[in-house]
N, C-alpha and C positions, 0 to 999 in steps of 0.2 A: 095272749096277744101275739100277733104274728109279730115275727122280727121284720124289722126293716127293711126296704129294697138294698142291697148296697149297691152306690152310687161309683163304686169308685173310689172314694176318699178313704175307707176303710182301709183299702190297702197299700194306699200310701206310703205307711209305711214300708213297704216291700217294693217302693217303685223303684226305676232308675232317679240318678237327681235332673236329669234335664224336664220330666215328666211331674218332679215335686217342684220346680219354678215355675213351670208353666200352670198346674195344676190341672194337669191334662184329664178332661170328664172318659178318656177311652182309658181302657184298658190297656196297661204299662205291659211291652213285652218279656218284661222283666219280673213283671206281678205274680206272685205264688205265696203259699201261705207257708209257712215251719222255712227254717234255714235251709239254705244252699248248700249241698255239698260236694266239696271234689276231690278228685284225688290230686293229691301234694307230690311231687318230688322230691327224692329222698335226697339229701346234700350227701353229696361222696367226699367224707375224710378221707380218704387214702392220701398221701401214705399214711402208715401210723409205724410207729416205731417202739422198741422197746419191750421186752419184756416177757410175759407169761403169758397165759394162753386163752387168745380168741385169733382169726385170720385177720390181719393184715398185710400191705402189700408195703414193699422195700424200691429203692428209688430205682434198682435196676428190674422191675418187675416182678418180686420172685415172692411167692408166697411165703408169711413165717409167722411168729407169734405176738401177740402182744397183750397188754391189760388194758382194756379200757377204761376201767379204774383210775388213769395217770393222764389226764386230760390235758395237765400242764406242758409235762413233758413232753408229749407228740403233741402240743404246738409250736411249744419253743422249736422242736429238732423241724417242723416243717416247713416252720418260717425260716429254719436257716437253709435247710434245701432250697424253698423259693428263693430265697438270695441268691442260691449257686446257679440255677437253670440258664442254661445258652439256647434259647430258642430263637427263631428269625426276629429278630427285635427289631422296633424302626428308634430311634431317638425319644420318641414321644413316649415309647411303652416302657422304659424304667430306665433306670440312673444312667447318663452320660457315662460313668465307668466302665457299667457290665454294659452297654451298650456299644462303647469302643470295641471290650474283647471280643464279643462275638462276632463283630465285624472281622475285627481283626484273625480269627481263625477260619472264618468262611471265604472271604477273599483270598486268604491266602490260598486256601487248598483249590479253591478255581481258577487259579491261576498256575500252578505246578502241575508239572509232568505227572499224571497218573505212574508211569511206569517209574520213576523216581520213588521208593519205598520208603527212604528215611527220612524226606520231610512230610512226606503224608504221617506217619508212625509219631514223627515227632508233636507234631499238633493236634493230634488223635490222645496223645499222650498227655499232652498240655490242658485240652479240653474235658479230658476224664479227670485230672487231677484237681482240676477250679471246680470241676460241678458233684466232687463227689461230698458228701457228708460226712464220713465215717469211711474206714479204710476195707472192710470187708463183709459183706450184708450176709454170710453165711454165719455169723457169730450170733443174729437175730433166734434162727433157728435152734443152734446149742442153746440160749442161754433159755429155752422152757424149758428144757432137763433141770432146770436150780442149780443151787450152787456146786460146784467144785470144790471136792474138798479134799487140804494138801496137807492130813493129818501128820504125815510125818517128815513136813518141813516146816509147820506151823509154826512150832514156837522160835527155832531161826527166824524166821519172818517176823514172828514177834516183838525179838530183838531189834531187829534191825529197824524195823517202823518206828519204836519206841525213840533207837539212835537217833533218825531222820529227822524225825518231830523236836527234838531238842538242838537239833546242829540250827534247825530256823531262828533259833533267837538270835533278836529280839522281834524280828517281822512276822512271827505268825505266833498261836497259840502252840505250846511248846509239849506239852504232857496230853493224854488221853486220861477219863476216867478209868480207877480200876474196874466197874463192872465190865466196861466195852472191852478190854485186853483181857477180862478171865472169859469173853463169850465168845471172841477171837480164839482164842487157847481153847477153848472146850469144839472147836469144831463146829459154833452154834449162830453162824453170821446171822441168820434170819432173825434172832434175838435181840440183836445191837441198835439199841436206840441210844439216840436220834443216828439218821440210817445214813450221814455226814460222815460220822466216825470212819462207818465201813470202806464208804466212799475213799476216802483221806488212805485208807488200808491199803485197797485194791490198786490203788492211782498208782502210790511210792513200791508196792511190791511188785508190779505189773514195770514204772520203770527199770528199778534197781536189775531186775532180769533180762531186761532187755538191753541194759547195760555189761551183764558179766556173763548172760548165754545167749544173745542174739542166735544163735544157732534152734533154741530150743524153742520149736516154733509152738510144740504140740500145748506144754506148759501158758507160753503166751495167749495163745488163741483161749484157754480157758479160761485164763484170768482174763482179759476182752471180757467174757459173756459175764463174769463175778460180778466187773464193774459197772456192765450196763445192767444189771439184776440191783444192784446196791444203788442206782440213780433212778431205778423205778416207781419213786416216791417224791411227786409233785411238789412237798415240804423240801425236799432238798434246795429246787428252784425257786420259789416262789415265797418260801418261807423267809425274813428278815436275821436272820442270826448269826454272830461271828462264826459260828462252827460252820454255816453255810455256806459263807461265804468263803473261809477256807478252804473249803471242800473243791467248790468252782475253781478256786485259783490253780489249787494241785493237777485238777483235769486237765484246765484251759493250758497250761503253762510247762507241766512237765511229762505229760504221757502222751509221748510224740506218737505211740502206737494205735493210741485209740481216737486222737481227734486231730481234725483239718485245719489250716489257718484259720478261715471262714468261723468256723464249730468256734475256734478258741475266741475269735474277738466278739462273738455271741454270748458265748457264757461269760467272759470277762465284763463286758456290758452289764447284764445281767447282776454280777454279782459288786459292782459300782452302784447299780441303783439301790442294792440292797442295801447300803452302809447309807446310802442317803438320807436312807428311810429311819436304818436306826440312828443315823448321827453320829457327828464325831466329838465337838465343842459343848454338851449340853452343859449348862453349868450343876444339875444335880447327879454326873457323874461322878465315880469316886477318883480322887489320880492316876490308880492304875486303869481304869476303862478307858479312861482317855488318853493313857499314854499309850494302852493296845489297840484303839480305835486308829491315831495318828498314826501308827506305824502303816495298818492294815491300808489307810488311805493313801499311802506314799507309793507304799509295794504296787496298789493296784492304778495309780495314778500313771506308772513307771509300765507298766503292760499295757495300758490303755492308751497312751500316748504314742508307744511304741507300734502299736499296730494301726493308729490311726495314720502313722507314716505310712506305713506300707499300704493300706488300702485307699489312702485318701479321703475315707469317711470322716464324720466330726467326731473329737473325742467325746465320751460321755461324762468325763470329770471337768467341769468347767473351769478356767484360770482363776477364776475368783472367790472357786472353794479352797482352792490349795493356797493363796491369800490369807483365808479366814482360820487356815488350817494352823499353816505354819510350821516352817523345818524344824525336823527334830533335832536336839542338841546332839553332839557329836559325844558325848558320854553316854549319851543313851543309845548309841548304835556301837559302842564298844564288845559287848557280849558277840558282835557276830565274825566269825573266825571260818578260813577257808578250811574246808571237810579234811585235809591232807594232814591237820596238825597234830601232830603225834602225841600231842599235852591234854588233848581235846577242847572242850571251847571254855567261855570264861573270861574276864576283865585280861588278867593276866597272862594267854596265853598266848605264844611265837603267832604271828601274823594277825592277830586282834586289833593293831592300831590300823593295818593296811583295811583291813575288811570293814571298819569303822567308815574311813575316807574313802573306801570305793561304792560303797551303799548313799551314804554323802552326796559327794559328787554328782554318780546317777539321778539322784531325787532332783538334785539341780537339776541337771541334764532336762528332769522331764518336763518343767516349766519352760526349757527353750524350746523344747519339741514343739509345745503348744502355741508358742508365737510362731514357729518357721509353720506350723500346719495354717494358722490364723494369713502367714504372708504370702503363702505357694496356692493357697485352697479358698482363702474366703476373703477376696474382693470383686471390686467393682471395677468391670471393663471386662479386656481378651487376657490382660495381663497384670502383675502385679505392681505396684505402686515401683519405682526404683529408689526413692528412700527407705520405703518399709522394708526392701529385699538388703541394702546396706544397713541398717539397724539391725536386723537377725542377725547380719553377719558378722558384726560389731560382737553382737553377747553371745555367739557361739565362740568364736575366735577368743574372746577373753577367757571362757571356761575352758576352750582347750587349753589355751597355756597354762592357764591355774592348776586343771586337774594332774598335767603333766609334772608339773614341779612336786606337789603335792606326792601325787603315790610313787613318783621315782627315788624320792627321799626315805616314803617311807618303806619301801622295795629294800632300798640301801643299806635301812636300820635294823630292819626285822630280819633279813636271808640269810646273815650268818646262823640265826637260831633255827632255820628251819633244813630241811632233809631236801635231794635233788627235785623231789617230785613236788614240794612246799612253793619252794623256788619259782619251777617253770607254772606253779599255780596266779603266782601274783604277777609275773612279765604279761600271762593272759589276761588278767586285769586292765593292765596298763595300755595293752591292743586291742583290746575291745573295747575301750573307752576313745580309742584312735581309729574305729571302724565306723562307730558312733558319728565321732566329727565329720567324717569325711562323707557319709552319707548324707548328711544332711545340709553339708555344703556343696554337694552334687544338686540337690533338688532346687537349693536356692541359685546356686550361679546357671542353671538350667533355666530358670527365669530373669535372669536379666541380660540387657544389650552388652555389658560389659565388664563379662566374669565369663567367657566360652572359656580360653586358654585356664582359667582357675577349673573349668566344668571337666577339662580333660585330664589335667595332671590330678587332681583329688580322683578321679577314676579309674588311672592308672596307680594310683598307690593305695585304693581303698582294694581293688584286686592285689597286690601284690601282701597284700595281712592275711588273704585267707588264709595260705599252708600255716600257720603258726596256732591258729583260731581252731582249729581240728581237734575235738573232743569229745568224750564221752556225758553221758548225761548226769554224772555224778559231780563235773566239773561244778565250781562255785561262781567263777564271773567269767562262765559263758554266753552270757545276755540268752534269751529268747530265740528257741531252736528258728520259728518261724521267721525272724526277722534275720536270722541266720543266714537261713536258707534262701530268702526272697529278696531279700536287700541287696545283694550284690549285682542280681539283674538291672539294679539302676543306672552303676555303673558301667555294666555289659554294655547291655544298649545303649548308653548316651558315648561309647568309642567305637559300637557298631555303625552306627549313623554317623557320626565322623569318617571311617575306613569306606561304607559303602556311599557316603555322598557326593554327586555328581552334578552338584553347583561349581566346584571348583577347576580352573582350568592348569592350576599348577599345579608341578607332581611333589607328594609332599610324603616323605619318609611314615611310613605308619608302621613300622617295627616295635615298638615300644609300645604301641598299642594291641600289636594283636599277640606279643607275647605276654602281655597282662591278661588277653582274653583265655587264654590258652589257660590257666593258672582256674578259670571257674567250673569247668567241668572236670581236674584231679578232684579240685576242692567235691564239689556237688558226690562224685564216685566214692570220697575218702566217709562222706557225710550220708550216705545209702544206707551207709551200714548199719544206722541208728535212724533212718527216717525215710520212708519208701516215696515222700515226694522228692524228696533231695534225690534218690536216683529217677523218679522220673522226668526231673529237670535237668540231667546231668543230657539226657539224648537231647533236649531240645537247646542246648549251649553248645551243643559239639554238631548238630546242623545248621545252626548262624553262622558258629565260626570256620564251617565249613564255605557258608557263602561268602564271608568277608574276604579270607583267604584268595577268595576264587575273582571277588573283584580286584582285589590288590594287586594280583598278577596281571588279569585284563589288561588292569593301568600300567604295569609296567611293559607290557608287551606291546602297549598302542606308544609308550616314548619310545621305546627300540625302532620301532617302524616311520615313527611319526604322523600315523594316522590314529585318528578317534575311533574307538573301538565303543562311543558310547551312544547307544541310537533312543530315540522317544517314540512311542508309535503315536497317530494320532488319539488313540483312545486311553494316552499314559501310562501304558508300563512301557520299563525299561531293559533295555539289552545290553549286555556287556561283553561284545566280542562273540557277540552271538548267542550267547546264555541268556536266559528270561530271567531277571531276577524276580523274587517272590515277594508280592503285596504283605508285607508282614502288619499292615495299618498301620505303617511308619512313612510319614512323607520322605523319599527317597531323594526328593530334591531339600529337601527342607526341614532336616528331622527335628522334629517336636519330643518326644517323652515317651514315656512307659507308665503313667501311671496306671494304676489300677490294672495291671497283665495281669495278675495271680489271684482279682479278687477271687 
């Protein structure tokens, strides 16, 4: 029998749909028989990061190696670049923050003298430093060679990890397996499972050197490529597990040489959700899991908080985990003792009651963080409530007094047991727990109508604690290199905008102020030594306060004469005696803030 005419209907299936509604008797221009096929576009991952060897490309373009094996980790590291990038942004294309700064450094440079070098250099400087990921993309290249291996300072090193890892009690896991230290010692890293361990190695031995031979650059750079070869395994990130998340904390928090603010409140992130996951309260815990889960969750509660100040992002430990959590008893933070003590650590030993009440303290500390972040960052309107801003101010103002009596007591009790270096260990305590306050009552009297004269003096005294705060990275309560280094700019700027604004018709002494400013770039030059964005912020404090300086005299050379030396043009910027001051995205009439400058 012959087949059938076909009609049309047959291939129907193959029509377009406006042709299957209508049930069009012509033939569909879309009608063919066997699938359609085309050619796809390939999706460009680039960057990729990390690792052993296939080509990928590095954020300042440059070819090097990587495994594509590790899928996690070049997303994780890409998604923190895409946070870094300063492209022409408008408001609508991503966060109000990164969308300030880029403003803020492209305006600026369009508006400054081309032949002027040091504040183009300066914000050239400031804008590599926010958008970079990682401090040097040629270490991508080294680390496909594999490991470095530092046979015959190994077991030194040994030692001293070993030390490291026990001075953290009671807040981190304290000891390594002996297989991972006899595969350490045998010169056999690629061996070392879970690849956490090695991590935790690389991190503390990569600082500790950077600590006692900042010099040795050759050494550093190798350990860089060890530790990005030791993080090349997705289970580090993405895995749930105390040892993992230990591992992130050592990175994010103490190896100033390998990771960016940015990098660190990523991986900090990151290893906050991990604990979420495994929990901290379950009740068929044993007592010790739970009492090393709560510690893990304070420690990281206390970074997390602290960089959400600084970036103005949400924190990722929410206030009502640390609620459910619950402070740990002040017996149980006894074990932990500042590194100087000659006794070593232990219930018993010279400065263990101080370091008890300063771990304490801080954990408080970072439940007010989370209301001042809750009263600066997350309401309703242009500004924040003025009782919510007096209620922060209320519970920080109390913990400063508290903490003050507290460890100046115990400062008092323990100094005589301890050696000169013990000593000037716990007065740093006690100032950084006073750089702490004063920061974060900058942010809040920054917000409200009726706390300026409070917004100035706490910024003149939160600068004047940095010479004291000057330390190495082996220090024990030097808070958070990054909050170190970035936090004082809160300060900076909210006495720069006072010295440079030109709302006021009175002439008003600003001495006090620009000799506080004076005080942040020794600081930034004293702290280079140990952290190469702290000298790259030291140039961009010493071109402000080059401008401050510059309008101050303006001002005082227009009261000598008695004329205004201060001109608006029609299109808003301003002159000072003739000088163009620079668009910093600071309203010059009207200074607003600094948030987010360093995301």
């Amino acid at each position: 029998m012959a087949p059938a005419p076909d009609t049309g209907d047959s291939l129907a299936q193959y029509s377009c749909d406006p042709c299957k509604v209508k049930k069009s008797r012509e033939t569909c221009a879309y009608t063919r028989s066997g699938p359609i096929r085309r050619k796809r576009r390939r999706i460009d991952t680039s960057p990729r990061v990390i690792g052993t060897p296939e080509s990928i490309t590095t954020p300042n373009g440059a070819s090097t190696a990587a495994s594509r094996s590790d899928p996690g980790l070049e997303r994780l590291l890409i998604g923190a670049q895409a946070s870094l990038e300063i492209p022409g942004l408008t408001s609508t294309d991503t966060s109000p923050i990164q969308s300030q700064l880029a403003a803020e450094i492209e305006t600026t440079q369009n508006l400054l003298d081309p032949a002027d070098s040091h504040p183009f250099g300066a914000l050239s400087s400031l804008s590599e430093a926010c958008a970079a990921v990682w401090h040097d993309a040629t270490d991508f290249d080294r680390a496909s060679q594999g490991y470095f291996l530092f046979e015959e300072r190994t077991s030194a090193w040994v030692d001293s990890f070993v030390t490291t890892l026990r001075r953290g009690e009671p807040l981190a896991l304290t000891s390594a397996p002996n297989d991972v230290l006899d595969q350490i010692r045998a010169s056999r890293p690629q061996l070392v499972k879970p690849r956490a361990w090695l991590v935790m190695y690389y991190s503390i031995i990569l600082s500790r050197t950077s600590s006692t031979s900042p010099e040795d650059k050759e050494t550093k750079a190798k350990l860089r490529c060890n530790l990005w070869l030791a993080l090349n395994d997705m289970r580090v990130l993405l895995e749930p597990s105390e040892v993992n998340i230990q591992a992130l904390i050592l990175v994010a928090s103490h190896v100033e040489e390998f990771t960016t603010p940015s990098l660190c409140w990523l991986l900090v992130s990151n290893a906050c959700r991990m604990l979420q996951a495994l929990g901290v309260n379950f009740r068929n815990m044993t007592p010790e899991n739970r009492h090393r889960r709560r510690m893990m969750f304070w420690h990281l509660n206390v970074i997390d908080k602290g960089l959400s100040m600084i970036f103005g992002r949400p924190p990722t430990l929410h206030g009502a985990m640390a609620r459910s959590v619950g402070l740990p008893a002040l017996a149980d933070l006894m074990p932990s003792t500042p590194g100087h003590s000659s006794t070593g650590g232990g219930q018993g030993a010279p400065g263990a009651l101080f370091g008890a009440h300063f771990f304490h303290q801080v954990m408080q500390l970072s439940t007010i963080m989370g209301k001042v972040w809750s009263t600066v960052y997350d309401h309703d309107g242009d500004s924040p409530d003025e009782q919510s801003v007096v209620k922060a101010r209320e519970d920080l103002v109390a913990w400063h007094d508290r903490v003050q009596t507290i460890l100046r007591a115990a400062a008092l009790a323990e100094g005589p047991l301890l050696d000169a270096k013990g000593v000037a260990s716990l007065e740093l305590g006690v100032l950084t727990t006073e750089f702490y306050h004063h920061h974060l009552l900058i942010l809040l009297a920054r917000n409200s109508g009726n706390m300026k004269l409070e917004s100035v003096s706490s910024s003149i005294k939160m600068l004047q604690i940095l010479p004291a705060l000057v330390s190495d990275s082996e220090e024990v309560y030097n808070g958070i290199i990054w909050m170190m280094v970035c936090s004082p700019f809160t300060a900076f700027l909210t006495l720069f905008g006072e010295v440079v604004s030109v709302s006021r018709t009175e002439s008003t002494d600003h001495g006090a102020a620009i000799e506080a400013m004076e005080i942040l770039p020794v600081f930034l030059n004293a702290m280079g030594v140990r952290n190469s964005l702290a000298a790259k912020l030291e140039n961009v404090a010493t071109v402000l306060l080059a401008h401050a300086k510059k309008a101050v005299s303006a001002r005082e050379e227009s009261d000598r004469t008695g004329e205004s030396m201060i001109e608006q043009s029609a299109e808003g910027s301003v002159t000072l005696g003739g000088y163009k001051l620079p668009d910093l995205g600071l309203d010059l009439l009207n200074f607003s803030g600094d948030e987010g400058i360093f995301d």
